[in-house]
C-alpha positions in Angstrom: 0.0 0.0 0.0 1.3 3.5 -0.7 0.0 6.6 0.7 1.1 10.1 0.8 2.3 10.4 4.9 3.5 13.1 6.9 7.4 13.3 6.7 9.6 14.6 9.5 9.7 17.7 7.3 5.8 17.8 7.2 5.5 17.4 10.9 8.0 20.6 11.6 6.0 22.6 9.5 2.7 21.3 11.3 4.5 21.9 14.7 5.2 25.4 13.3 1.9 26.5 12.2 3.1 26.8 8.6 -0.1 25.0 7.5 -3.1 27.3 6.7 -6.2 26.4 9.2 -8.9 24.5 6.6 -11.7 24.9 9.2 -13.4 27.8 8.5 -11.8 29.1 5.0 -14.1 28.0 2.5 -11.9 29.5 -0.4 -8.7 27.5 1.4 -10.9 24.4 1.7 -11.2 24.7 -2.6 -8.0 24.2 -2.6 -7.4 21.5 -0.8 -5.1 18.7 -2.5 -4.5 15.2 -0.2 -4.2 14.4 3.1 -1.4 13.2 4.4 -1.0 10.2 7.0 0.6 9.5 9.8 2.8 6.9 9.4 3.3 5.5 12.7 -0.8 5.9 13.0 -1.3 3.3 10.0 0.9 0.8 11.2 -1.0 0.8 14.5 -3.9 0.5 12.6 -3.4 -2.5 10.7 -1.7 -4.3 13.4 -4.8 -4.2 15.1 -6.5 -5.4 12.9 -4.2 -8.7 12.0 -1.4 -7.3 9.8 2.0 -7.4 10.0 4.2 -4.9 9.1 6.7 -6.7 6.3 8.1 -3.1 5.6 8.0 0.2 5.6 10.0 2.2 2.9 9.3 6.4 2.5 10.4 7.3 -1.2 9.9 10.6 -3.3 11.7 13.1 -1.1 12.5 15.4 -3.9 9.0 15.8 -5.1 8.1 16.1 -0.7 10.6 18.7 -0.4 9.6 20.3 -4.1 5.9 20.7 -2.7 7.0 22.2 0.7 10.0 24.5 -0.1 8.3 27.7 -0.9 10.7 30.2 -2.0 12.5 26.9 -3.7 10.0 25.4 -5.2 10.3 27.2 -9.1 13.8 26.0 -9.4 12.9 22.8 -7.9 9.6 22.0 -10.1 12.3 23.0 -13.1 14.4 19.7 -12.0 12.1 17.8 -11.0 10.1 18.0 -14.8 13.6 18.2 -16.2 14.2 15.1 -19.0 17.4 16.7 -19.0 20.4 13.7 -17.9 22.7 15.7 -15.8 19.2 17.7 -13.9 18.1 13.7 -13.2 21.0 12.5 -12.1 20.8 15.9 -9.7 17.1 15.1 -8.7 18.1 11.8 -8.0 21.0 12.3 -5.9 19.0 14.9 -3.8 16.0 12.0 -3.2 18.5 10.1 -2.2 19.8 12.3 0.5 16.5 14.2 1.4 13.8 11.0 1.4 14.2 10.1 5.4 13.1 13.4 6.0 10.6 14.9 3.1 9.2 11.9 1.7 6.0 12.4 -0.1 4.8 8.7 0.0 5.6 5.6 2.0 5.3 2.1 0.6 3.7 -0.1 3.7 4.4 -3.8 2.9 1.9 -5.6 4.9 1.1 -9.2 5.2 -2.7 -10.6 6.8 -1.4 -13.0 10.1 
């Protein structure tokens, strides 16, 4: 299963109030894109109901740290769309480095006991 989860980076900003408040914005509510899940929260989840947890593996970090680097985010949306060799090898090498703390997603490898 893969869902988009809160990252270390995600839960800073959350801790930060750097999130707008969706309750009682309409306009912001329009815009709302995903939710994002606790990780630790859906492994509790399905272990209470029977699963175990085969693994847990976050991935995307460039795209997670694209989507919440503000001022950064034009030059990184330009590597990220990039076909261009050297600007993948560059958004690869980043993910690499930056995915245990901005993942977007997380790949939860679960098996029924």
């Amino acid at each position: 299963m893969t869902v988009p989860t809160m990252s270390n980076m995600r839960f800073l900003k959350a801790k930060l109030n750097l999130y707008p408040n969706w309750n009682e914005d309409k306009k912001k509510l329009d815009c709302f894109y995903q939710f994002a899940l606790d990780p630790k929260k859906i492994v509790l989840t399905f272990e209470k109901i029977g699963f175990e947890v085969l693994e847990i593996k976050p991935y995307d970090g460039f795209k997670g740290l694209k989507d919440e680097m503000g001022l950064l985010k034009p030059l990184l949306q330009k590597i990220y769309e990039s076909d261009n060799l050297l600007l993948r090898v560059i958004r690869k090498s980043i993910d690499i480095i930056v995915k245990p703390f901005s993942s977007h997603m997380t790949l939860f490898i679960l098996r029924k006991k």
